[in-house]
C-alpha positions, 0 to 999 in steps of 0.5 A, a space after each residue: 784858743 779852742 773853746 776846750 782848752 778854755 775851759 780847762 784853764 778856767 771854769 766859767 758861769 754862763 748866763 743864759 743869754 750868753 749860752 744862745 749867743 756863743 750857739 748863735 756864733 756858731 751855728 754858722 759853722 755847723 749846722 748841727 749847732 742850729 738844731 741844738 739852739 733851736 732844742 734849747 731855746 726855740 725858735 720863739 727863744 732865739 728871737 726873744 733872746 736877741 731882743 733881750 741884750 740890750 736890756 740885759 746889759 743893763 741888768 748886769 750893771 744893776 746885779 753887780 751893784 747889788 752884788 757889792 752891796 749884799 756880798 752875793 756870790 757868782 752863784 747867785 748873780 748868775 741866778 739874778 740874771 737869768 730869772 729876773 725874779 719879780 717876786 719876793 719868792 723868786 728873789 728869796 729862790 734865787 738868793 737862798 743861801 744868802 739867807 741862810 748865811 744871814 747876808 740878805 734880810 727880806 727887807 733886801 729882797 724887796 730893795 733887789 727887786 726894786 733894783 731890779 724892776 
């Protein structure tokens, strides 16, 4: 199935890290994708990106916990996993509306960065 017709079927969140691996797949193919991976991520992106997985897959285990714990939304998983926050603001920054709609205390933030750290 063609990466268009995909997408027509169904929208799809991308992480970061899944972006410069779908690019790194194709790069392969075309030469013109290892130009835009290299604009996107730099050279110092590409190789940190590839270094980061396996702790990645790690992350994701956690943030889909924390994600039936706090009712969070793809949104805001999305937004845990690509900013790894390690502050209360990062956290609230990543989370907002999850504040706002009264599902996540600053006492959560502060146990989701535990989780996380």
């Amino acid at each position: 199935m063609a990466f268009d017709d995909r997408r027509d079927q169904e929208q799809e969140l991308l992480t970061n890290s899944e972006v410069v691996a779908i690019l790194q797949s194709q790069k392969e193919k075309s030469p013109s994708d290892t130009k835009v991976l290299e604009s996107l991520a730099g050279e110092e992106g590409v190789s940190k990106a590839n270094s980061i997985e396996n702790t990645r897959k790690e992350l994701v285990a956690k943030v889909n916990a924390l994600k039936e714990r706090y009712q969070l939304t793809k949104e805001e998983v999305l937004q845990l996993l690509n900013h790894s926050p390690k502050t209360v603001l990062e956290a609230f920054l990543c989370v907002e509306q999850a504040i706002l709609d009264s599902r996540i205390t600053e006492e959560d933030l502060e146990s989701i960065l535990e989780v996380l750290g």
